[in-house]
N, C-alpha and C positions, 0 to 999 in steps of 0.2 A: 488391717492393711488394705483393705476393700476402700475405704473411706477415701483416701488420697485418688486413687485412682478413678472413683466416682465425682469426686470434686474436679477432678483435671478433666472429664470428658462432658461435666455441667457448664465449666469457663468454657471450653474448646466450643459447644453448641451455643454459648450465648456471641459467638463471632462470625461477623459477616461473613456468606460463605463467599471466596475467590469466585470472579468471574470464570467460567471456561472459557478455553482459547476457543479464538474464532480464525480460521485457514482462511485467507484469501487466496482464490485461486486465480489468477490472471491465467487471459487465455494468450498462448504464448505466441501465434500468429494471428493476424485480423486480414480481413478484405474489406479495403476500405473504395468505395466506388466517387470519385473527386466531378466536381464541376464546378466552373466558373462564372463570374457574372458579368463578365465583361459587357460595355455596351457597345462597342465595336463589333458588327457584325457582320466584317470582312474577315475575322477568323474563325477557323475551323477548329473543336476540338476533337484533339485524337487523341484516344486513351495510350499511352504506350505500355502494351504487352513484355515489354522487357522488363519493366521496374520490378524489382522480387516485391511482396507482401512485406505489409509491416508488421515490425518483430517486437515484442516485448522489449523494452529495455531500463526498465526502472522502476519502482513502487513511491510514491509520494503520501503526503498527509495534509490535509487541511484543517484549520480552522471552523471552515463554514462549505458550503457545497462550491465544489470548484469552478464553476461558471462565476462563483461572485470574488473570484482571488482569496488571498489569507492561506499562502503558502506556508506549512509549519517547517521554522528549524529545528534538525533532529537535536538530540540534546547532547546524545554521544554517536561516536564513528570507532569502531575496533576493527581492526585487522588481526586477523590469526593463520594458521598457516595457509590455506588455501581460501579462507573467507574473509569477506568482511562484513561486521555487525554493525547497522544504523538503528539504533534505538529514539523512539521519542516516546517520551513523559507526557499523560493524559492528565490534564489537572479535571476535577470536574467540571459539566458545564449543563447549562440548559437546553444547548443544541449538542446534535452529534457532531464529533469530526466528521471527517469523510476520507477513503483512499480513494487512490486514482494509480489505474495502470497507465503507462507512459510509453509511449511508441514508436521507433525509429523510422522515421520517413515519412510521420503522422504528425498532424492537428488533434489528433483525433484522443482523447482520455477515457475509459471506462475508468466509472464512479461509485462505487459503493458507502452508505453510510457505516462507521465502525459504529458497536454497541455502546450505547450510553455509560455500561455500568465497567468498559474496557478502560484501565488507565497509563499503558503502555503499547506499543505494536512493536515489535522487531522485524526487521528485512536483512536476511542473509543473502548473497550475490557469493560468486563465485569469483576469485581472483585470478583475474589473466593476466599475466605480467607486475605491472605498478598497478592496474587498473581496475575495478571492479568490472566484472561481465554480466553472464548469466546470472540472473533474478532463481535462486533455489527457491526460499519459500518467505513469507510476508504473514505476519502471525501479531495478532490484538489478542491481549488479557489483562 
């Protein structure tokens, strides 16, 4: 009886091991310090101290590093009671993807490359209404 179950843990080692997940952790406010290049040099600029901080508002995926474009479409979109799930399919490739946190009131994207050997990421968001909100977590395996 030993036999079967030594043969089932010889296949089991001869199989790639699963990536571990990798947490993206986007930081959920930034300060972001603006200036212009105007050559008009009859304006003045004033930073306006009312504007709140820019807030988290998305998780993205690319192809290639986001300065060179190659926005990826997720593959699937699921809604469940309070969340919603955007899934994208990592086919392999030579380059890494990359994520990118996405900013409300921002230009501005932080960029991380995902791991090579990741072949999915999922992004849960929080459902506020019809609408997706709050960013919970952003997770590559």
């Amino acid at each position: 009886m030993r036999y079967p179950l030594l043969v089932a843990a010889s296949l089991l080692a001869c199989l790639p091991a699963a990536a571990a997940p990798v947490i993206f952790d986007c930081p959920r406010v930034i300060d972001i310090a603006q200036t212009t290049r105007t050559s008009d040099r009859s304006w003045e600029l004033v930073a306006d101290s009312e504007l709140p901080p820019a807030t988290l508002v998305n998780v993205t995926v690319y192809t290639q590093h986001p300065s060179d474009g190659g926005n990826l479409v997720p593959d699937q979109t699921e809604r469940q009671d309070e969340t919603e799930v955007t899934l994208w399919r990592l086919p392999p490739d030579s380059a890494p993807y990359w994520m990118a946190c996405v900013y409300r009131q921002s230009r501005i994207l932080l960029a991380k490359p995902i791991p090579l050997e990741a072949r999915q990421c999922r992004l849960t968001t929080a459902l506020l209404g019809q609408q997706a909100g709050d960013v919970l977590t952003f997770v590559c395996e």
